[in-house]
N, C-alpha and C positions, 0 to 999 in steps of 0.2 A: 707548682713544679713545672718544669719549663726544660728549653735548652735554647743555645742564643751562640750567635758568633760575630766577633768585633772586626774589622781591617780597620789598622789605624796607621795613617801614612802610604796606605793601599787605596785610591779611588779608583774600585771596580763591583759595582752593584752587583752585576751579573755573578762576580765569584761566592760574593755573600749570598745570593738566591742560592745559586747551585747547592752552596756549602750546609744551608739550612734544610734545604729540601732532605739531605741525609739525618737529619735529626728530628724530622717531621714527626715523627712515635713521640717522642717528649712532648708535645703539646700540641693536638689535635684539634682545641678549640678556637686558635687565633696564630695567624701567619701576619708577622708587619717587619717591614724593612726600612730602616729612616735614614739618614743622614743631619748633621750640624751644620748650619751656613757658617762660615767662615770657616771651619774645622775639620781635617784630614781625617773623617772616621764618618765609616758605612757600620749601621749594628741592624743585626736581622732579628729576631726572636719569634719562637713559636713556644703557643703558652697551651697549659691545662691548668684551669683555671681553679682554682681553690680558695679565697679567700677577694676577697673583691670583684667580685662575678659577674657585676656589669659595667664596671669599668677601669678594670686595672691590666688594662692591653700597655703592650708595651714595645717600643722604648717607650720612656718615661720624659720628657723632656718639660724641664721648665727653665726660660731664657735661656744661658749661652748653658745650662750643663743638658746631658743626655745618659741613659741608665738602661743596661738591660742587667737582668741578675733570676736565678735560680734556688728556689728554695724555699723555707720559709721562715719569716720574724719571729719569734714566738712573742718578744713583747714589744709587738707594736703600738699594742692601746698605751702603752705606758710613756711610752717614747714619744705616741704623737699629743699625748696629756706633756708633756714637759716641751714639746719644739711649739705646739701651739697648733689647734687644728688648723688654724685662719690657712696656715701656710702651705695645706698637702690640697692637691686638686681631685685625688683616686681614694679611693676607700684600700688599697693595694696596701699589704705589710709592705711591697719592697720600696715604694717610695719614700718610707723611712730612711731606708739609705744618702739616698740623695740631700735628704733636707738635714742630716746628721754630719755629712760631709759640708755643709755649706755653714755650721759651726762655727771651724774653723780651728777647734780643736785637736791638738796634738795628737792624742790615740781615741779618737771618737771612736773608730770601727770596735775599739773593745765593747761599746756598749751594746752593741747585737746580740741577740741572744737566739742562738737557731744553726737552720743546717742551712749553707748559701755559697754560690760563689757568684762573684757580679765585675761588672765592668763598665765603670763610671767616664764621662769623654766632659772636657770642657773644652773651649774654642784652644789650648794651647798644651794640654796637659790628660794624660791618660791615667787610670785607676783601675788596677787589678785585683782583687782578693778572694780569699777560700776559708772554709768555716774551720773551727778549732780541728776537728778531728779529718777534716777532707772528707765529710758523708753526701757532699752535692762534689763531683766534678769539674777541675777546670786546666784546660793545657794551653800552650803559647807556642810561635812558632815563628821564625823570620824567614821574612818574604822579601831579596832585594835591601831596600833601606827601610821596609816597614816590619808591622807586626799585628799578627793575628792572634787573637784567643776564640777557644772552640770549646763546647762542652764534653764532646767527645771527638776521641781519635779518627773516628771515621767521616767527618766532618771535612778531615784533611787528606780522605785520601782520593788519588789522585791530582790530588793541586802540587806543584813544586814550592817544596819550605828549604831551606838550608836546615831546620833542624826542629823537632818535635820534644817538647816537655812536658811533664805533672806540676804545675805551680803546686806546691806542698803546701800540706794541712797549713792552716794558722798563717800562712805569708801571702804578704800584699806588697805588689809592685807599682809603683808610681814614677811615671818618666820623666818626673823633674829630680826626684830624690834616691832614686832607685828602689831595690826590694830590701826590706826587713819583716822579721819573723815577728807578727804582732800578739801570736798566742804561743806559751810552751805547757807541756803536757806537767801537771805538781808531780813530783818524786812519790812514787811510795812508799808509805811507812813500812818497816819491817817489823819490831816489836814493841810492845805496849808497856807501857811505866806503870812504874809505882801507883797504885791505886787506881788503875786503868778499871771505867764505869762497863761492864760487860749490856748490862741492861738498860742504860743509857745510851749506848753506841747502836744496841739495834733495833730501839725505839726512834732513834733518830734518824737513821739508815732510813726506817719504813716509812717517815715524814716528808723524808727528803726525794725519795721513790715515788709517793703519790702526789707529790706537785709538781714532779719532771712529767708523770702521766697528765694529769691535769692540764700541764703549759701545751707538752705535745699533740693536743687532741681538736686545740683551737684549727677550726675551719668554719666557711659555710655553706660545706657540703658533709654527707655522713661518711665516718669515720670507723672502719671495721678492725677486725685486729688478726692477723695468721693466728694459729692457734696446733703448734706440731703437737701438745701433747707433752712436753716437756719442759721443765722449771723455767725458764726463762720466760717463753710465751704465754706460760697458763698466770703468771705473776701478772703480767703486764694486762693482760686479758681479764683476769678477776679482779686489778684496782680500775680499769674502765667500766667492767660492768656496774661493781660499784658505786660507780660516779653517776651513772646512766639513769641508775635504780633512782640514785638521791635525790635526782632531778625530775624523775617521771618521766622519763624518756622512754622509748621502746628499746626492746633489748639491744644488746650493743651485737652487730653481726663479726660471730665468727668463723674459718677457715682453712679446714685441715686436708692434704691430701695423700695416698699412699696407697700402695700397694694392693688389691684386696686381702682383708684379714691382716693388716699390718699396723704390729704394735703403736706405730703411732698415731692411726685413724681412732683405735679402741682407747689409746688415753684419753686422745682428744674429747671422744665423747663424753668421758666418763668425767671431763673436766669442765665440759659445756653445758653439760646436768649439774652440775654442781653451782655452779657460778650463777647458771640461768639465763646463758648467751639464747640468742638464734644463730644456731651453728648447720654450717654448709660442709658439706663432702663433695670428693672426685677424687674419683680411682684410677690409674691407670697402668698403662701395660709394658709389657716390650716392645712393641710395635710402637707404641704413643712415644715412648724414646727415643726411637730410632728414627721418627719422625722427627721430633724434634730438635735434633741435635743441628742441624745446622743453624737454624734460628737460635738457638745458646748459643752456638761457638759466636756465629758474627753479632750478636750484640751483646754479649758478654766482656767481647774484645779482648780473646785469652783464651790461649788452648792447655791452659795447665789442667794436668789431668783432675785433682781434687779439686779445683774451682770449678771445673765442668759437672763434676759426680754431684757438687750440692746446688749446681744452678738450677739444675734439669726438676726437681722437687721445687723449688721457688719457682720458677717457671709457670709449673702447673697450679698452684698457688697461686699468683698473678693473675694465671687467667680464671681464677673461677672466683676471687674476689672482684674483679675487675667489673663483672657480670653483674653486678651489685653496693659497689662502691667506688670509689675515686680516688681513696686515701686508708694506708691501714697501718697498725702499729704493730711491730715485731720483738724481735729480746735481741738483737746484734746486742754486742758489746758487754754483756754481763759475764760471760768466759771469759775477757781480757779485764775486764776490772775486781771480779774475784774469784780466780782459779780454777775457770771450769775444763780444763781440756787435759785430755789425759798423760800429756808430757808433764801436766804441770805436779801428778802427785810424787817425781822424780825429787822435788824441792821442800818435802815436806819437811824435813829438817834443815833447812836453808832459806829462812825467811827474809835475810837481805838479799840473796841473789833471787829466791822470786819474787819478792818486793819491784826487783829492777827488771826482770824479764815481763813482767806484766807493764810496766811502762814503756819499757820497748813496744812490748806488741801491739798496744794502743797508738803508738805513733807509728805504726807500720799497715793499719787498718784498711788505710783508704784504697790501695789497689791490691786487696785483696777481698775480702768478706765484705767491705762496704761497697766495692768495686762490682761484687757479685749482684748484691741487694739493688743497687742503682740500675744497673744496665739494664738487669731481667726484668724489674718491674716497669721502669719507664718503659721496655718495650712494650708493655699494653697501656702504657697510659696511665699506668697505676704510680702513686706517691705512697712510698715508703717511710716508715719515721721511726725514730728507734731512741725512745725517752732514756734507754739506760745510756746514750752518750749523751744526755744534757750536762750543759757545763756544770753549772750546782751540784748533781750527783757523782761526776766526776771528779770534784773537789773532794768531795766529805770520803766518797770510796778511797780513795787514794793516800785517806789519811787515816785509814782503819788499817792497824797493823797485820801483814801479812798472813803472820800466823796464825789469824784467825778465820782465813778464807781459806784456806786448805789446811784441814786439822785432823790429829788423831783422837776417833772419836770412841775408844773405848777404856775405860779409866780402868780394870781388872788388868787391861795386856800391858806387858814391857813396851817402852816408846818405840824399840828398834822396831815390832814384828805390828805394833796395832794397827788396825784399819785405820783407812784417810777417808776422807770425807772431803770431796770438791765443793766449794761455794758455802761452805758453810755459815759465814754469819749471813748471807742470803737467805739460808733456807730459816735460819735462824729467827730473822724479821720477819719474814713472810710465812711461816707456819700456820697460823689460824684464817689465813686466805683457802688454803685449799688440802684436800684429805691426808692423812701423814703419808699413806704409802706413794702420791705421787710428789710431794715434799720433800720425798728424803730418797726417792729413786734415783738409781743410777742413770747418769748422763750417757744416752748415745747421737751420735751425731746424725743429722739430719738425713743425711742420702741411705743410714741405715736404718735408722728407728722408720722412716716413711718406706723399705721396701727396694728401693731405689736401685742398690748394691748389685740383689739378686735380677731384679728386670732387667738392669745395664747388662749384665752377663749375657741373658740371652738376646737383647738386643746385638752385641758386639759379633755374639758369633755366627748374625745371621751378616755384619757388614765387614767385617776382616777374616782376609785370607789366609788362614793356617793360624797358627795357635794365638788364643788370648791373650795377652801378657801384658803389665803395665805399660811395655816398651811400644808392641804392637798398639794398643789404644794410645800411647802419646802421639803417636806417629796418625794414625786417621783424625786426632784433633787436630792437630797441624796442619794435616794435608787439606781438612772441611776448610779451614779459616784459611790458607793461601788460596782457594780457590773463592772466596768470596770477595776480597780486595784485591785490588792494584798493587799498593803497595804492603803485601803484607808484613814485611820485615819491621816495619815501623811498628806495629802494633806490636808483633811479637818482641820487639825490644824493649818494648813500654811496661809488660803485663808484670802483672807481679805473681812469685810462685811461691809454694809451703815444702816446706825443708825441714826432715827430719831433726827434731830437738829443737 
């Protein structure tokens, strides 16, 4: 995990130091700045180093090409078993990149398999691209006749751009041929055929779930897992330990924080007893919020009010993993791949349009929820991973009829008045992981099951004048985050916000 910033057609060293010093949080372990002889492109990169550990500094350069990229491979061994070791000079997954590109294959970049965005330079020709779902970061910008990519917004502020961009999930630019979109998100199914296999489908589901965990966990450094305490994490968290066990490893460390006495500290436990994690705690307060908030607001890059309410609990998360590992695994992405948010039980009798609302919301991920997860943890240096958006899983979910992720789960009631049931063939496959009552418990959402809700309150009303109100706290998010940038309108125009329905 890294962050990196390119000038291509721009020969100014000094812009790229400066530029990189603001991304310095992203990789703590390694600052390098290079250049290409004959080739219009300065690339800076600062790294925390995860997988090739003593020597996968980067830029990457072999002959006329040059490489900086964020993220990681997942199958790199496999890639570099088919391009040929003789060829890679780093133990680095991302030099796979490079020597995939040098192919010469029409859609090579589909072969990647991971979360990444990178930026490839040869003596006449530039290479931009962003992972299937946008879970690593990447923007662009014209300067003059040239152009810059930055991992984050704040990279760019204060420098004069003509104009700041999200290169979008799955698209890759190249300045000989221009941009095309090299991944699209499959369609979801809505309902299930004739002879559709129930128990086949969440046999498979669970197959296909513990080798996304499995792919996601490759490092070589230890790998922890958050743990709020609810279905998502405690899944993810019980097929690691799992794995940990199988291997004779020491237990897999997990990470829950909230409120004192707050619902999600006491699941968490009662889920890390179970499983057999070594499980960490940190409590905190109003004050600890109120403290915090402006470190959320400016590396979050976004004063929307709900993106800040769930950063502030990741946050504290980040830092008490941090304390202890280098990399950890989460549940993003399981609410958008099968129904867990609570607009979504609106659709329960509408399995083609929430079929289609969940693939929308997956291709709208990246500066929202994953926008949250990247900013807040790279602020401590921490790598975030999130196996439910591996591609393979993303395939197979997306091909499980809707109806069966949000379901009515009482066969005595009329269909108009039964109860729904979110995420259900999740809970479904994953059942015998962990106790039924936290299996089949209701979803609450992070800033309130950890506490979060209630401390922001009194946090706000010790820093806003006169009455509380969504309006009043949009407005001190805004005002934190214009006062930490130059230019803050750019940011604010960039951020992505949650919109009723």
């Amino acid at each position: 995990m890294c962050g990196f910033v390119c000038l291509w057609n721009i020969d100014d060293k000094t812009l790229a130091e400066g530029m990189i010093d603001k991304l310095a949080h992203r990789g703590p372990d390694d600052v390098h700045i290079a250049t290409l002889p004959d080739a219009p492109v300065v690339m800076a990169h600062c790294r925390l180093s995860i997988i090739g550990l003593e020597d996968g500094v980067q830029p990457i350069r072999q002959g006329d090409d040059m490489l900086v990229a964020n993220g990681e491979i997942y199958n790199h061994a496999e890639l570099r078993a088919i391009l040929g070791e003789a060829a890679f000079q780093t133990a680095s997954d991302s030099e796979t990149i490079l020597h995939l590109f040098r192919t010469g294959q029409t859609r090579w970049i589909d072969r990647l398999d991971g979360m990444f965005a990178f930026v490839l330079a040869t003596k006449d020709r530039i290479i931009a691209a962003r992972d299937p779902l946008g879970i690593k970061p990447l923007y662009v910008a014209h300067k003059g006749g040239g152009v810059i990519f930055a991992s984050e917004i704040k990279a760019f502020d204060g420098v004069e751009v003509d104009s700041i961009k999200a290169v979008a999930p799955g698209q890759l630019f190249d300045s000989r041929d221009g941009w095309r979109q090299w991944y699209r998100i499959p369609q979801g199914a809505a309902m299930a055929d004739p002879g559709f296999d129930m128990a086949l489908t969440t046999q498979e589901l669970r197959l296909v779930l513990e080798a996304a965990v499995a792919k996601w966990m490759v490092a070589d450094v230890d790998v922890g897992s958050f743990l709020s305490g609810g279905l998502d994490s405690s899944i993810i968290a019980a097929i690691a330990q799992k794995m940990f066990a199988s291997q004779g490893l020491a237990p897999l460390k997990t990470f829950a924080v909230g409120t004192e006495g707050s619902p999600d500290l006491l699941a968490a436990r009662a889920v890390a007893a179970h499983i057999g994690s070594d499980h960490h705690e940190a409590v905190f307060t109003a004050q600890t919020i109120a403290d915090a908030l402006p470190h959320v607001i400016y590396h979050l890059e976004s004063a929307d009010v709900d993106l800040v309410r769930s950063a502030l609990p990741t946050l504290f998360a980040a830092q008490l993993a941090r304390s202890q590992v280098k990399a950890v695994l989460t549940g993003e992405g399981a609410d958008e791949l099968f129904a867990g948010y609570t607009y979504h039980h609106d659709y329960v009798d509408e399995p083609r349009a929430l079929a289609d609302e969940l693939t929308r919301s997956l291709g709208t991920m990246h500066n929202i929820n994953l926008q949250r997860v990247d900013r807040v943890t790279m602020s401590q240096s921490l790598e975030a991973r999130t196996p439910f958006l591996d591609r393979d899983l993303i395939a197979f979910a997306q091909s499980i009829p809707a109806e069966l992720k949000m379901r009515r789960t009482d066969p005595d009631a009329p269909d108009a008045t039964g109860p729904t049931t979110e995420k259900w063939v999740l809970r479904k496959a994953c059942e015998d992981l962990l106790p039924a009552e936290l299996v089949w418990r209701k979803k609450a959402q992070f800033d309130e099951g950890s506490g979060t809700v209630d401390a922001l309150a009194s946090a706000l009303a010790s820093l806003i004048q006169g009455p509380v109100t969504r309006q009043s706290e949009a407005a001190l998010y805004e005002r934190i985050l214009r006062d930490a940038y130059a230019n803050p309108d750019r940011i604010l125009a960039a951020a992505g916000t949650w919109k009723a329905g």
